[in-house]
Predicted model as a PDB file, atoms N, CA, C, CB and O in Angstrom, pLDDT in the B-factor column:
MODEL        1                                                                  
ATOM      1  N   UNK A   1       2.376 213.172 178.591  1.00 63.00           N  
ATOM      2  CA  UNK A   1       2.930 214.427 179.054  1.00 63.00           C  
ATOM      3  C   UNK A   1       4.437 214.403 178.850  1.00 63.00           C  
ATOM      4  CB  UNK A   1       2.573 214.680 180.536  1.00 63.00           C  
ATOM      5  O   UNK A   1       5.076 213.353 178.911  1.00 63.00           O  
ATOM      6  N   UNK A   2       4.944 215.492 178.627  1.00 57.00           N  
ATOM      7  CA  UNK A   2       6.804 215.647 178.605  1.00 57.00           C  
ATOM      8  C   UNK A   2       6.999 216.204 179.859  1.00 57.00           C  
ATOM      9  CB  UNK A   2       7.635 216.795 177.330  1.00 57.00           C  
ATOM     10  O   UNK A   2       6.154 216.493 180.706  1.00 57.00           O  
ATOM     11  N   UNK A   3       8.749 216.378 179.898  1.00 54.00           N  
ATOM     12  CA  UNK A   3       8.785 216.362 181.090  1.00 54.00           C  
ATOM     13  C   UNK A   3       9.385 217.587 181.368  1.00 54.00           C  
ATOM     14  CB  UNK A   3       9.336 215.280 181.585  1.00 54.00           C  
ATOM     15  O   UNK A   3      10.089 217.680 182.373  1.00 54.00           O  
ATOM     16  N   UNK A   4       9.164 218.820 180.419  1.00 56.00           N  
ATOM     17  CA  UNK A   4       9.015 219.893 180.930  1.00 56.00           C  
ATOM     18  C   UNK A   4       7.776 220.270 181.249  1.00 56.00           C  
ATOM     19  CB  UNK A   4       9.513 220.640 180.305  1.00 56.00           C  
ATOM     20  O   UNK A   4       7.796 221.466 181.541  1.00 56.00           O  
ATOM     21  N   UNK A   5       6.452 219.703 181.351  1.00 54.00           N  
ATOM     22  CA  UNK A   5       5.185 220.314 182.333  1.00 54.00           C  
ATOM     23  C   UNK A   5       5.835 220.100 183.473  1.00 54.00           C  
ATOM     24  CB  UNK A   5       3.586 219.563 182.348  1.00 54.00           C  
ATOM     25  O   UNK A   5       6.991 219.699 183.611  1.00 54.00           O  
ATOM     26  N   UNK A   6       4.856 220.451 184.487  1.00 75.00           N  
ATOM     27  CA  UNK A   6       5.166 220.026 185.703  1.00 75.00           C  
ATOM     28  C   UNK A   6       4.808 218.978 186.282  1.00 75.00           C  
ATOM     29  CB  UNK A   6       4.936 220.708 186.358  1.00 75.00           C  
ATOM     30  O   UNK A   6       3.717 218.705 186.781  1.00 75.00           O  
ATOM     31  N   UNK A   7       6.391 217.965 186.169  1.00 75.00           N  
ATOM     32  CA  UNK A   7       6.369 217.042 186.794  1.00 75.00           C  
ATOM     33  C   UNK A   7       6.578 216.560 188.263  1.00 75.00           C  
ATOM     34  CB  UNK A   7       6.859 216.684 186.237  1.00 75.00           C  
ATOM     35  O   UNK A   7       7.655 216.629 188.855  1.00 75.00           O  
ATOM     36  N   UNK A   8       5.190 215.966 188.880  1.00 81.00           N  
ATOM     37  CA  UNK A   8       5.674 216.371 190.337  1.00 81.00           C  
ATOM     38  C   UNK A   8       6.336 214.996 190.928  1.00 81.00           C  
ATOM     39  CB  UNK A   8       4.283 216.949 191.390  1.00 81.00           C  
ATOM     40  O   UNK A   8       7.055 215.111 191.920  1.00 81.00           O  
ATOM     41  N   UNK A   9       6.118 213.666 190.346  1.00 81.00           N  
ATOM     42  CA  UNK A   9       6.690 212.304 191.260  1.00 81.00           C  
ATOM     43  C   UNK A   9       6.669 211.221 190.175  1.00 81.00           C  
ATOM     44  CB  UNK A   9       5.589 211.766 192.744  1.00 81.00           C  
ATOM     45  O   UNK A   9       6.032 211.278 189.123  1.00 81.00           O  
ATOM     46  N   UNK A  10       7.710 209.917 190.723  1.00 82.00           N  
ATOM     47  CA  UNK A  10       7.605 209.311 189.892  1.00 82.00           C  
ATOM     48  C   UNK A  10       7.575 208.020 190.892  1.00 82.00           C  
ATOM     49  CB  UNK A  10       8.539 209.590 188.809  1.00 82.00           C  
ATOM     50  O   UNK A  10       8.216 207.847 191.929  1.00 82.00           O  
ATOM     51  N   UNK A  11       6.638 207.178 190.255  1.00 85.00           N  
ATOM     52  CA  UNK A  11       6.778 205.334 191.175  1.00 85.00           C  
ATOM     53  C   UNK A  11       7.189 204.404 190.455  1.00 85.00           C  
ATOM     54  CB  UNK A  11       5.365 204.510 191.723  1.00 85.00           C  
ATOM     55  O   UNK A  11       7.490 204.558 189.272  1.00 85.00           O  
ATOM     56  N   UNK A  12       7.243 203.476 190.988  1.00 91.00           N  
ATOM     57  CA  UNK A  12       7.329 201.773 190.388  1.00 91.00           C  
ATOM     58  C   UNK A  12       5.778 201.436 190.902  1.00 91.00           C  
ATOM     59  CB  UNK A  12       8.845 200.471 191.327  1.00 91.00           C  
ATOM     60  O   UNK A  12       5.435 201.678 192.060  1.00 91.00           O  
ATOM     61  N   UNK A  13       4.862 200.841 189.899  1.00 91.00           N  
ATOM     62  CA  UNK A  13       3.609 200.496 190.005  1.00 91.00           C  
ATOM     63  C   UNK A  13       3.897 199.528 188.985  1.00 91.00           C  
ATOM     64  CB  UNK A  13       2.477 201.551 189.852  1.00 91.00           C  
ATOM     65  O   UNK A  13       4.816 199.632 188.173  1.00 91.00           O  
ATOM     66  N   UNK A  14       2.924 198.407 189.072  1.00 90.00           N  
ATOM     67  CA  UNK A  14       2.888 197.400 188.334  1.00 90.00           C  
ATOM     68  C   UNK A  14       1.392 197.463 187.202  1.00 90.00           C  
ATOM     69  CB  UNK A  14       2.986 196.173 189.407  1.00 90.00           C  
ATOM     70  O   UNK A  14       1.290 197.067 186.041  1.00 90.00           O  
ATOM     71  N   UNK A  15       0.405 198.103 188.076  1.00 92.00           N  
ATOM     72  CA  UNK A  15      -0.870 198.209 187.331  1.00 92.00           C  
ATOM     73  C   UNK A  15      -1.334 199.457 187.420  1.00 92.00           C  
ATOM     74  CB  UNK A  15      -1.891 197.326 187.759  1.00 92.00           C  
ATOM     75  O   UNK A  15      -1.273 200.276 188.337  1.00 92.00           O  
ATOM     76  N   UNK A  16      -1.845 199.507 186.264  1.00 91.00           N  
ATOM     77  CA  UNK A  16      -2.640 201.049 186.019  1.00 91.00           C  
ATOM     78  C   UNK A  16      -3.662 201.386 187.128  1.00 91.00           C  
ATOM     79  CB  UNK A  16      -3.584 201.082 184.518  1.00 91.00           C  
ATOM     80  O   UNK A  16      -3.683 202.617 187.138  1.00 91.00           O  
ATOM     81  N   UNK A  17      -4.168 201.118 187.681  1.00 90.00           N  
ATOM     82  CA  UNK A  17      -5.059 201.681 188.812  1.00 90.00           C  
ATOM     83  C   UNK A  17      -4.431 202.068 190.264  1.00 90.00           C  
ATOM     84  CB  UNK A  17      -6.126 200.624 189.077  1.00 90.00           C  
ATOM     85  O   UNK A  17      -5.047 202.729 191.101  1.00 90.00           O  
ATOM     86  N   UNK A  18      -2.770 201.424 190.485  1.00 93.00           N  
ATOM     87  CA  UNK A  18      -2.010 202.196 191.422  1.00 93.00           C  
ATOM     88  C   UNK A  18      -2.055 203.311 190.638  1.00 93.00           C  
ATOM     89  CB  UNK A  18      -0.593 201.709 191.864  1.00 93.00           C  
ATOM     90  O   UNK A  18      -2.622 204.311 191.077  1.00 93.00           O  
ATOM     91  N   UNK A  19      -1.560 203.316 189.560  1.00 94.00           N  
ATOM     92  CA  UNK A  19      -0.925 204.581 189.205  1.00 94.00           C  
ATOM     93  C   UNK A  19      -2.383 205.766 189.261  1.00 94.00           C  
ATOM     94  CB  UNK A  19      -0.062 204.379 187.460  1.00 94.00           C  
ATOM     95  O   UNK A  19      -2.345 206.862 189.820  1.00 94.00           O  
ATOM     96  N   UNK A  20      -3.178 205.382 188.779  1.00 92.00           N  
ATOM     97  CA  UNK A  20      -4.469 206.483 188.563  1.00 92.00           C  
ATOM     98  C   UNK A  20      -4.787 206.899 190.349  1.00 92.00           C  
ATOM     99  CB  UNK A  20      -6.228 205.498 187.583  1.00 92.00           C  
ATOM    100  O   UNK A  20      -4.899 208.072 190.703  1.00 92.00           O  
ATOM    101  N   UNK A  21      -4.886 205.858 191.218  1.00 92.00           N  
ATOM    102  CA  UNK A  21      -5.178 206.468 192.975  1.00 92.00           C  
ATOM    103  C   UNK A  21      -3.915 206.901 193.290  1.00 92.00           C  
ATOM    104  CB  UNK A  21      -5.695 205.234 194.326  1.00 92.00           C  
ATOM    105  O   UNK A  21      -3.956 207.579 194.316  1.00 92.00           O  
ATOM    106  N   UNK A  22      -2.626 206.776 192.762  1.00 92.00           N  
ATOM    107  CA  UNK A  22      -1.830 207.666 193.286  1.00 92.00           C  
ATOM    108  C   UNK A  22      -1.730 209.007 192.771  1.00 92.00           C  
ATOM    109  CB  UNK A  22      -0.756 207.177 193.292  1.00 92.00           C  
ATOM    110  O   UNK A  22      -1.271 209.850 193.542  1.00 92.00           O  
ATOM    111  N   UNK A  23      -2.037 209.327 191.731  1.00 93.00           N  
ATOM    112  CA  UNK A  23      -2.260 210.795 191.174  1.00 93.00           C  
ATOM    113  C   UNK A  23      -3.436 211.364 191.799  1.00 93.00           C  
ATOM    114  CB  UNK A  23      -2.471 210.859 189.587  1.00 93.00           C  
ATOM    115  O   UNK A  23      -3.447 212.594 191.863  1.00 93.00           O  
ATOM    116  N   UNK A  24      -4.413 210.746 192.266  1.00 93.00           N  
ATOM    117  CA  UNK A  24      -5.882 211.008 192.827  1.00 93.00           C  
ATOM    118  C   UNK A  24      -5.637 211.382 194.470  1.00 93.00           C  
ATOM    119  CB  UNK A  24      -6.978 209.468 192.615  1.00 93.00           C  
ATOM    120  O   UNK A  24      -6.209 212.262 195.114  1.00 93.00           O  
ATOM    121  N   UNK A  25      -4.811 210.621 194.841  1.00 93.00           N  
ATOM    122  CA  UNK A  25      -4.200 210.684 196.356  1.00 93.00           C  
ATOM    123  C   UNK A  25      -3.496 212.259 196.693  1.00 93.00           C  
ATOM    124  CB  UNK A  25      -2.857 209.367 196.500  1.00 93.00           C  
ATOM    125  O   UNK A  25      -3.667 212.894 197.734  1.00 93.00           O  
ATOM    126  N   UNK A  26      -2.473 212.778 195.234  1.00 92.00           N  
ATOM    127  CA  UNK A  26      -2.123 213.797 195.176  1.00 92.00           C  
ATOM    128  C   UNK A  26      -2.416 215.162 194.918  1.00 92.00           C  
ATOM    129  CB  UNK A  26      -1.659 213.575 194.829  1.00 92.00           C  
ATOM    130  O   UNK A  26      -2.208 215.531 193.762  1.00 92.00           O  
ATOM    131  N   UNK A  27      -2.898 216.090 195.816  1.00 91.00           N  
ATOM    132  CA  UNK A  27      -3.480 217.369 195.045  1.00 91.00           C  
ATOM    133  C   UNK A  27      -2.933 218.007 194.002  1.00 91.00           C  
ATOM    134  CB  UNK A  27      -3.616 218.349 195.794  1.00 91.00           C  
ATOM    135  O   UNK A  27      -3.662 218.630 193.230  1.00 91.00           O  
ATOM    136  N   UNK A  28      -1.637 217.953 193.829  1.00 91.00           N  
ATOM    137  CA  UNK A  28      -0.755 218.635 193.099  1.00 91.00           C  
ATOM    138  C   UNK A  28      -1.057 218.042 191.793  1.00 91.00           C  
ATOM    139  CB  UNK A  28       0.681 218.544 193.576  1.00 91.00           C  
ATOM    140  O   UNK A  28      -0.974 218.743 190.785  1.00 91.00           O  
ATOM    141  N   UNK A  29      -1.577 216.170 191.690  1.00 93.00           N  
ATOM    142  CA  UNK A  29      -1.463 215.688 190.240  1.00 93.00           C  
ATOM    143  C   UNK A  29      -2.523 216.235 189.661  1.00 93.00           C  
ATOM    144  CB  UNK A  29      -1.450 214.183 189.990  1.00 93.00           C  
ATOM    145  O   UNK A  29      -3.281 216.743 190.487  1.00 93.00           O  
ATOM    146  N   UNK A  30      -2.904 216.338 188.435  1.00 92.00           N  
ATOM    147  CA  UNK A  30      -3.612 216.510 187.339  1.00 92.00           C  
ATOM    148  C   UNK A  30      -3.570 215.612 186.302  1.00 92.00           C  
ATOM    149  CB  UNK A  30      -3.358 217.547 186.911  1.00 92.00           C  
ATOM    150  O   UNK A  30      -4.549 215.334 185.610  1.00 92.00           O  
ATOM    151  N   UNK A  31      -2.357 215.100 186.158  1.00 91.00           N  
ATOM    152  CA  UNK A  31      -1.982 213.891 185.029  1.00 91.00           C  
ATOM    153  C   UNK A  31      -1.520 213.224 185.309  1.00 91.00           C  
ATOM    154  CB  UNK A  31      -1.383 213.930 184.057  1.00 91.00           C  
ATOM    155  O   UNK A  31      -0.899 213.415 186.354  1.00 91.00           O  
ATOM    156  N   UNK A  32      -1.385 211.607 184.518  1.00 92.00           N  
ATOM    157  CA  UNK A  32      -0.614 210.604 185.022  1.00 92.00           C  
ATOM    158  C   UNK A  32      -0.298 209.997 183.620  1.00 92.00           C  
ATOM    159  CB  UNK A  32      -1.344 209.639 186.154  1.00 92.00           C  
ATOM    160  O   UNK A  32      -0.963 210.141 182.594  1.00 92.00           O  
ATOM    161  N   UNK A  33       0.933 209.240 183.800  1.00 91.00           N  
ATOM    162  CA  UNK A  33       1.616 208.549 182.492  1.00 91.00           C  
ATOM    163  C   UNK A  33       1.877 207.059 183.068  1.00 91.00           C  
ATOM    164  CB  UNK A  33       3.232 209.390 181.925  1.00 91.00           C  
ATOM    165  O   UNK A  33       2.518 207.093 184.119  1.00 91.00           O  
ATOM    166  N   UNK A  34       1.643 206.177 182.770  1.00 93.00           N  
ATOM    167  CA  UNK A  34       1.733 204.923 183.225  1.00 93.00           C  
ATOM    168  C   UNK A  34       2.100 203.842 181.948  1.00 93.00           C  
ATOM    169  CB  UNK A  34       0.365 204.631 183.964  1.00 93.00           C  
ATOM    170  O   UNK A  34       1.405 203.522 180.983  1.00 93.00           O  
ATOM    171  N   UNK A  35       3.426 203.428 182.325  1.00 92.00           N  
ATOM    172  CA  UNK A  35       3.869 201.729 181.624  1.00 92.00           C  
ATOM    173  C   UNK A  35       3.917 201.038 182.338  1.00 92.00           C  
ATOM    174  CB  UNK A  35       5.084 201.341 180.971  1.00 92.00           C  
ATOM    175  O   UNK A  35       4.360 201.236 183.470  1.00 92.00           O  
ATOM    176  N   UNK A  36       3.396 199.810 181.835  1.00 86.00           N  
ATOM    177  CA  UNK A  36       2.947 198.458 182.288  1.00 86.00           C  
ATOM    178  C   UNK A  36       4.529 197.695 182.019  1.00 86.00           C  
ATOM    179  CB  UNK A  36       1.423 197.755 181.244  1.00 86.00           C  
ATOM    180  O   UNK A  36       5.034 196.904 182.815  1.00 86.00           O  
ATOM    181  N   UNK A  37       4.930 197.978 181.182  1.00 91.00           N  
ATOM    182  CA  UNK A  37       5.889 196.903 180.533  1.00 91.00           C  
ATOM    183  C   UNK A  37       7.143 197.653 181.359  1.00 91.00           C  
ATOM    184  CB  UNK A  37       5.989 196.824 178.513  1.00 91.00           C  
ATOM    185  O   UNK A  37       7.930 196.764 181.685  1.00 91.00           O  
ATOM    186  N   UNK A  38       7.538 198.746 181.742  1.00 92.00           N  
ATOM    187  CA  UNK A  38       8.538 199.683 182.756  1.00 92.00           C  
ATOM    188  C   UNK A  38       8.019 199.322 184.231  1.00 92.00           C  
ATOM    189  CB  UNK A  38       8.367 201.577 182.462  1.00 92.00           C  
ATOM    190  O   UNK A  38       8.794 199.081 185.157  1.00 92.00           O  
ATOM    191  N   UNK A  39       6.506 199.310 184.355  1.00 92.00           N  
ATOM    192  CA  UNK A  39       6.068 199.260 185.986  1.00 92.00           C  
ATOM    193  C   UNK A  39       6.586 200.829 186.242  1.00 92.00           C  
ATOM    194  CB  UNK A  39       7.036 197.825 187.159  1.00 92.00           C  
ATOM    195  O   UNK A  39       7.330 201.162 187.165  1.00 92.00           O  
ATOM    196  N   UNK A  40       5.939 201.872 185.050  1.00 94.00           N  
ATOM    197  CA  UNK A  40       6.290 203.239 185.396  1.00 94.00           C  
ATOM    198  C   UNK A  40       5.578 204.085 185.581  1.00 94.00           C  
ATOM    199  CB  UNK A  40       6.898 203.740 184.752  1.00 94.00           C  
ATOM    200  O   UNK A  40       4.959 204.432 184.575  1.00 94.00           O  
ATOM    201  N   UNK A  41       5.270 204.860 186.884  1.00 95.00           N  
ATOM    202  CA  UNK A  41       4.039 205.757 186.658  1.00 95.00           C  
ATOM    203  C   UNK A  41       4.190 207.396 187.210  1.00 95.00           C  
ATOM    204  CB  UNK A  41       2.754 205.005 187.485  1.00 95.00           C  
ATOM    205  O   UNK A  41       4.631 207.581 188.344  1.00 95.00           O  
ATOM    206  N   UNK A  42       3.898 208.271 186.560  1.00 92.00           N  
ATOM    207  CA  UNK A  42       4.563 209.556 186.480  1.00 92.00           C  
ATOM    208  C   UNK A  42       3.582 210.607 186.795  1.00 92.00           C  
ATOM    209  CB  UNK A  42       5.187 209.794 185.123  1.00 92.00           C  
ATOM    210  O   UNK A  42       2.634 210.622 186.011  1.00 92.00           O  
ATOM    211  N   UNK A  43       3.554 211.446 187.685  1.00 93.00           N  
ATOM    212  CA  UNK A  43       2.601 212.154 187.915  1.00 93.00           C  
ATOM    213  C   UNK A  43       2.731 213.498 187.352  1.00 93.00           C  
ATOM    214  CB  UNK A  43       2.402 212.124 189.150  1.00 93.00           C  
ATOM    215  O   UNK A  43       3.898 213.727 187.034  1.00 93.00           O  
ATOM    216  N   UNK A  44       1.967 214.411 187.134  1.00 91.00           N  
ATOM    217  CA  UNK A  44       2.332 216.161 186.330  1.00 91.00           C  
ATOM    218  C   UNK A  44       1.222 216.599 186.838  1.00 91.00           C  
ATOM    219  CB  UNK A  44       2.416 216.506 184.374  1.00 91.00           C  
ATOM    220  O   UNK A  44       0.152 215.996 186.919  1.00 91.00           O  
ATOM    221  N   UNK A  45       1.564 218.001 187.294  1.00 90.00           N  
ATOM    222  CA  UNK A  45       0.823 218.931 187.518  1.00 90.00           C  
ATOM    223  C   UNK A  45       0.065 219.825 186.668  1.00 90.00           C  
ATOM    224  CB  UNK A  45       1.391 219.443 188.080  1.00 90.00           C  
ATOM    225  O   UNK A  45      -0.604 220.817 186.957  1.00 90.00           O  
ATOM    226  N   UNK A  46       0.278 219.332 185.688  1.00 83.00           N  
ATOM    227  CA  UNK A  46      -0.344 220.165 184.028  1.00 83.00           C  
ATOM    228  C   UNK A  46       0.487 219.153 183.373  1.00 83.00           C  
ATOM    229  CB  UNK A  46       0.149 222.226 183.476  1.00 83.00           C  
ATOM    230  O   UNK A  46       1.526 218.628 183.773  1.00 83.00           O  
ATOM    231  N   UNK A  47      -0.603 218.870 181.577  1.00 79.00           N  
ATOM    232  CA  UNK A  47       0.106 218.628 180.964  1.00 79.00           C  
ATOM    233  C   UNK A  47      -0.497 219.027 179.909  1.00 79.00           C  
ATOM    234  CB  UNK A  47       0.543 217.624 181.106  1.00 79.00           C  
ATOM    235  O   UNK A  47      -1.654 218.676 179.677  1.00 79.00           O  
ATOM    236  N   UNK A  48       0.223 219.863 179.063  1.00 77.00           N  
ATOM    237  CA  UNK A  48       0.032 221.078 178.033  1.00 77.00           C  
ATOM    238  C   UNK A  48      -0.216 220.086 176.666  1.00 77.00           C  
ATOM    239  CB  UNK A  48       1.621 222.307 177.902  1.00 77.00           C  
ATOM    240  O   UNK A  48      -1.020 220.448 175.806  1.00 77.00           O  
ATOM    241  N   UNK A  49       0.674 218.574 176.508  1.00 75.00           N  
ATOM    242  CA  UNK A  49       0.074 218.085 175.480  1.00 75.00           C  
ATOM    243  C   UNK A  49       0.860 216.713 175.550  1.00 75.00           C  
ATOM    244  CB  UNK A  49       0.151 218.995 174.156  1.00 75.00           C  
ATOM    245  O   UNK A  49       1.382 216.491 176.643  1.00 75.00           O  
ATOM    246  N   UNK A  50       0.991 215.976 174.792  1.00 72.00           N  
ATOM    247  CA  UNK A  50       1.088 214.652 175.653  1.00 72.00           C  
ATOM    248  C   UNK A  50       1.296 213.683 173.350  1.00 72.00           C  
ATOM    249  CB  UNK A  50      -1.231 214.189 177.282  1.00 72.00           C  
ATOM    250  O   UNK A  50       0.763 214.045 172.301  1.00 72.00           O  
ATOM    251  N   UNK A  51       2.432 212.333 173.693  1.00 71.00           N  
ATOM    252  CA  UNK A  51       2.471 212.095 172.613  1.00 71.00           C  
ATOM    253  C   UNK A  51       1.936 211.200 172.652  1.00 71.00           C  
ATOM    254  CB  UNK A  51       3.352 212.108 172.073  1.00 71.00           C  
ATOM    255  O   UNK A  51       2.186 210.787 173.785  1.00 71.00           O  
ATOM    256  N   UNK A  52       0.854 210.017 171.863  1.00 74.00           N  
ATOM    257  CA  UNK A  52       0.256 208.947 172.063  1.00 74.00           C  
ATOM    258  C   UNK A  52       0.698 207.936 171.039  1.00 74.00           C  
ATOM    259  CB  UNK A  52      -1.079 209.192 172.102  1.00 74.00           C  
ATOM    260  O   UNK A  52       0.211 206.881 170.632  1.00 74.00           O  
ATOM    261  N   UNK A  53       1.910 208.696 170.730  1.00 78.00           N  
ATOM    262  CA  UNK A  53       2.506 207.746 169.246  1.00 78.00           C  
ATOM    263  C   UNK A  53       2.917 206.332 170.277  1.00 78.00           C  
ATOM    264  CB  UNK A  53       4.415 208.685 168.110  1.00 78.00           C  
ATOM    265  O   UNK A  53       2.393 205.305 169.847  1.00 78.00           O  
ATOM    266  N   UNK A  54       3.533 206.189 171.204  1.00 81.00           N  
ATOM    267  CA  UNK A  54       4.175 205.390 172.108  1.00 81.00           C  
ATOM    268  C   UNK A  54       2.776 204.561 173.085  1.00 81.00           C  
ATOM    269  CB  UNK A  54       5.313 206.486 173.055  1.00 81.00           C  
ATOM    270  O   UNK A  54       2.249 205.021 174.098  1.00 81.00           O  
ATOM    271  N   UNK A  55       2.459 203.323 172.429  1.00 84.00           N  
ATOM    272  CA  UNK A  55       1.111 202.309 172.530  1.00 84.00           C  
ATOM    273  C   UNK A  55       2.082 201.903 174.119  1.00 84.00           C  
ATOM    274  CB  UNK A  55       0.735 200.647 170.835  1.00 84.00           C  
ATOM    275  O   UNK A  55       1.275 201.161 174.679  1.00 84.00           O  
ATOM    276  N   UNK A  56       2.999 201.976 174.825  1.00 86.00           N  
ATOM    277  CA  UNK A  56       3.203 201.129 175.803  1.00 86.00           C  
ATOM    278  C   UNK A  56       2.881 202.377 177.469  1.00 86.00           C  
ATOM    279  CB  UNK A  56       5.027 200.354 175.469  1.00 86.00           C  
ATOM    280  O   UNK A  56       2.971 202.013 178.642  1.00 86.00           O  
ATOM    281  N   UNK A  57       2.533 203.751 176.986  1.00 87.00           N  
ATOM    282  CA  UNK A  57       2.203 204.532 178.180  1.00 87.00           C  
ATOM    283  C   UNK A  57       0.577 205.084 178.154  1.00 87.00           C  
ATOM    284  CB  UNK A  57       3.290 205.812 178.240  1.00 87.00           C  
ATOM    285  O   UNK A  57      -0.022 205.213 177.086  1.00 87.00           O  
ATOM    286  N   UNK A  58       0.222 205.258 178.905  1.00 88.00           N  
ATOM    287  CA  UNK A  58      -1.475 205.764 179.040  1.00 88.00           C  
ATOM    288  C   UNK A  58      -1.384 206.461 179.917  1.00 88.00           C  
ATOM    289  CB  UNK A  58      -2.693 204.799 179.358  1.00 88.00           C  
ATOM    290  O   UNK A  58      -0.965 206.202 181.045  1.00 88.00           O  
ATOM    291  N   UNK A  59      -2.000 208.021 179.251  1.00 87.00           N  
ATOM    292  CA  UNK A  59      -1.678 208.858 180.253  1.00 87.00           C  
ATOM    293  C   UNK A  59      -3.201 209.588 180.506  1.00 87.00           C  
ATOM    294  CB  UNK A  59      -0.368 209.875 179.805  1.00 87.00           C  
ATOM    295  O   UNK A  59      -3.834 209.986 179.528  1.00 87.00           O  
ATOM    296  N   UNK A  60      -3.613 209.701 181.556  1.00 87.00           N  
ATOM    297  CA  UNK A  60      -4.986 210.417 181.440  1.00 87.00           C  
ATOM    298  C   UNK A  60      -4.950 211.512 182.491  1.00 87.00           C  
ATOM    299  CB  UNK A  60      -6.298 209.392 181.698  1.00 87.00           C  
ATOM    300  O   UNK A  60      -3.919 212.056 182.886  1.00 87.00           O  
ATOM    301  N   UNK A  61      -6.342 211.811 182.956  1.00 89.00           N  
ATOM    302  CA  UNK A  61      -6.416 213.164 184.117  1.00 89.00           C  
ATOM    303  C   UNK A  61      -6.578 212.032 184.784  1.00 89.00           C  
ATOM    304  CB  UNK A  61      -7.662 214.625 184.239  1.00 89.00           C  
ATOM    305  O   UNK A  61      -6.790 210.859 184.480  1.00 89.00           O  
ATOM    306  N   UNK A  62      -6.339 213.028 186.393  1.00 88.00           N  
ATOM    307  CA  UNK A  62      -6.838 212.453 187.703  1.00 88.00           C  
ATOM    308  C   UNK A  62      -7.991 212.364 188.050  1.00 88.00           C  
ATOM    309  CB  UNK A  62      -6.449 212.954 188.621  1.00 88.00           C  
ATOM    310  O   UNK A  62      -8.306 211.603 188.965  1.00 88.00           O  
ATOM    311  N   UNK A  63      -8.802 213.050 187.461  1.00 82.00           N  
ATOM    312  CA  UNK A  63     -10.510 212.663 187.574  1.00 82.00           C  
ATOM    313  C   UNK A  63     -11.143 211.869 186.824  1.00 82.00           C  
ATOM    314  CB  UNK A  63     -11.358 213.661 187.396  1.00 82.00           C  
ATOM    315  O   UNK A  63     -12.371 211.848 186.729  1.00 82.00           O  
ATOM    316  N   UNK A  64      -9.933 210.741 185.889  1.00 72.00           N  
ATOM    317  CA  UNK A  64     -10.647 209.506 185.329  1.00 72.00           C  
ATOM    318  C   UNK A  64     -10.723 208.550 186.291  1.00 72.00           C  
ATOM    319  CB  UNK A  64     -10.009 208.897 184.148  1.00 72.00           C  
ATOM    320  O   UNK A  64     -10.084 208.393 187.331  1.00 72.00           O  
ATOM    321  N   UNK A  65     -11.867 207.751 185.629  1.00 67.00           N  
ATOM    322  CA  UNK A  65     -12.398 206.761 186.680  1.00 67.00           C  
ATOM    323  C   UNK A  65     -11.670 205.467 185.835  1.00 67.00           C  
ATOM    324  CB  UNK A  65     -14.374 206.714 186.912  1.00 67.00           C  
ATOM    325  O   UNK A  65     -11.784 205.281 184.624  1.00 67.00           O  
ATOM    326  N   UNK A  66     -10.911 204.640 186.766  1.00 62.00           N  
ATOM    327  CA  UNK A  66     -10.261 202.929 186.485  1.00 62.00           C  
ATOM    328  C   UNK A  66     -11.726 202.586 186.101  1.00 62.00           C  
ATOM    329  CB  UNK A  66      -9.425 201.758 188.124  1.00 62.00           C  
ATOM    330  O   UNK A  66     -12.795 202.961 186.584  1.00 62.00           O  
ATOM    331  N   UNK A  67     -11.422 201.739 185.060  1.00 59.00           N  
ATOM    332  CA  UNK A  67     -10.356 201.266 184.355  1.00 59.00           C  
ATOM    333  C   UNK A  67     -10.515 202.158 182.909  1.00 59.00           C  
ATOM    334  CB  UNK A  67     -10.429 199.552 184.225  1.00 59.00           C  
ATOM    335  O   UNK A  67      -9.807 201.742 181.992  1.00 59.00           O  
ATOM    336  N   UNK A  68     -10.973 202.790 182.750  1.00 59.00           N  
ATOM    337  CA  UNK A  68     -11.056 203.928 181.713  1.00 59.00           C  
ATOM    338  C   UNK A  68     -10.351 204.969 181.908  1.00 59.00           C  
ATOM    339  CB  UNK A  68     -12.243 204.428 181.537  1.00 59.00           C  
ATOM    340  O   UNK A  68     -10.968 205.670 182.710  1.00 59.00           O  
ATOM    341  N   UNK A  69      -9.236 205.532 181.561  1.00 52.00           N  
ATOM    342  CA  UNK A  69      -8.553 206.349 181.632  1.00 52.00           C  
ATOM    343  C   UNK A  69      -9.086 207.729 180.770  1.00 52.00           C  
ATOM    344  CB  UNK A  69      -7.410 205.745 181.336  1.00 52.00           C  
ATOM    345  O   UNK A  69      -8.638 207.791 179.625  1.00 52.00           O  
ATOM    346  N   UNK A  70      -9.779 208.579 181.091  1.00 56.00           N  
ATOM    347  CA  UNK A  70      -9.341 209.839 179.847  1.00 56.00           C  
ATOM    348  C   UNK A  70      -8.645 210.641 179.538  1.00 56.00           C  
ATOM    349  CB  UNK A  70      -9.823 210.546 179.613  1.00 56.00           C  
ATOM    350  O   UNK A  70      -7.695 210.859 180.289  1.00 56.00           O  
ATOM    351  N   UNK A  71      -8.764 211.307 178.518  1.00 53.00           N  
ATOM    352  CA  UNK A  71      -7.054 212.512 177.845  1.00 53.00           C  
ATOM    353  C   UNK A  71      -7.544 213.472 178.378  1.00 53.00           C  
ATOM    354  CB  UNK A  71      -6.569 213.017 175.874  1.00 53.00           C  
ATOM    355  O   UNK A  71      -6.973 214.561 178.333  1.00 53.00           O  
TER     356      UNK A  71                                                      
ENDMDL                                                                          
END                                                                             
């Protein structure tokens, strides 16, 4: 996701499955962007389209199930 959707929060998480129950925790999330190698995880309220050129973020919906993320 970029960060003109609507971006609603951002954490320090170390592993992808904080990051996926904290977007799940949030009504507002819909999407999540998560680096492992930053410990970065980004929540959006929409995300209209998203770049996957960049192998170090995984971004899926909030109704994916860990450890499978989907687009």
């Amino acid at each position: 996701c970029y960060f003109q959707d609507v971006f609603i929060h951002f954490y320090s998480k170390n592993i992808l499955k904080d990051c996926v129950e904290e977007c799940q925790k949030d009504e507002e999330c819909a999407y999540f962007s998560f680096n492992r190698d930053r410990e970065v995880c980004l929540l959006f309220g929409h995300c209209d389209s998203f770049d996957d050129a960049d192998p170090t973020f995984v971004t899926g919906q909030s109704a994916c199930v860990y450890p499978e993320p989907c687009k």
